[in-house]
N, C-alpha and C positions, 0 to 999 in steps of 0.2 A: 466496584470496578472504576469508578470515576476518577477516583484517588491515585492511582498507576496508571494512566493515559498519556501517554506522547502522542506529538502529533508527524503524523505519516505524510501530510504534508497536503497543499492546498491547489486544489485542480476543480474544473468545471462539475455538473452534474452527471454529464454523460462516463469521462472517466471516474468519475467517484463511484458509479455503478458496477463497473468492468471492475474495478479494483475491489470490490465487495462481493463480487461473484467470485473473482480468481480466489480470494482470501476465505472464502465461506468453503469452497472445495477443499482448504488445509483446517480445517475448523477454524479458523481465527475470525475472530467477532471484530467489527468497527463501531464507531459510534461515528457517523458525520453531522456539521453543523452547519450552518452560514455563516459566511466568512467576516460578514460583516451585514448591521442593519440593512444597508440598499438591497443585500443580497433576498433578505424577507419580503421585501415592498417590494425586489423588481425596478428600484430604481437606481441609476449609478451606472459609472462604467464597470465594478464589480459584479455586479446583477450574475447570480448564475455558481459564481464558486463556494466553494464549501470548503472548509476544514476537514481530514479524514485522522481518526485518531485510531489508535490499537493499544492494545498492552503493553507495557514496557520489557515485560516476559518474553514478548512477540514480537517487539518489534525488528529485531534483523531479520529473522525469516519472511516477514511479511514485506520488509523491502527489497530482497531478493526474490519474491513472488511476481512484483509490483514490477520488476525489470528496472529496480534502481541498481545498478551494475555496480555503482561508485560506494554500493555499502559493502561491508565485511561478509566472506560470505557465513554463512550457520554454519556450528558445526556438525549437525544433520544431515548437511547437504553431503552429496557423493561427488566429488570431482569428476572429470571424462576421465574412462579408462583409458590410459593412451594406450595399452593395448590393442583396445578394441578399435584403436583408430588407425593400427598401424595395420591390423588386418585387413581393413579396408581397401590397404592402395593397392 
């Protein structure tokens, strides 16, 4: 798996968790890392962030999970019905 990993991008502990729960509900596996030595020690103004990586198979949909807006959406995904939104009004 190592070998096909991009990275999904670099956020504190507590979102690296959120992002590993929402992504584990679609099966999609992470692998996260420290971001950097200080981050192991605890020393640094880094202290605290990780690296979060996914598949590269995976990775649009899991950035569209993640509520990166600005990525492509899958094409998986179902757009709004705008039907269903015109019934609404």
């Amino acid at each position: 798996m190592a070998d096909d990993l991009v990275q999904l991008g670099v956020t504190d502990d507590l979102e690296a968790g959120i992002w590993r729960d929402a992504l584990a509900q679609e099966s999609i596996p992470i692998v996260i890392r420290p971001a950097s030595a200080s981050s192991i020690t605890g020393i640094g103004a880094s202290s605290g962030n990780v690296q979060v990586f996914v598949r590269a198979a995976d990775e649009k949909r899991a950035r569209w999970i993640i509520g990166d807006r600005n990525a492509p959406q899958p094409q998986d995904a179902q757009p709004q019905d705008a039907e269903q939104d015109a019934s609404r009004d």
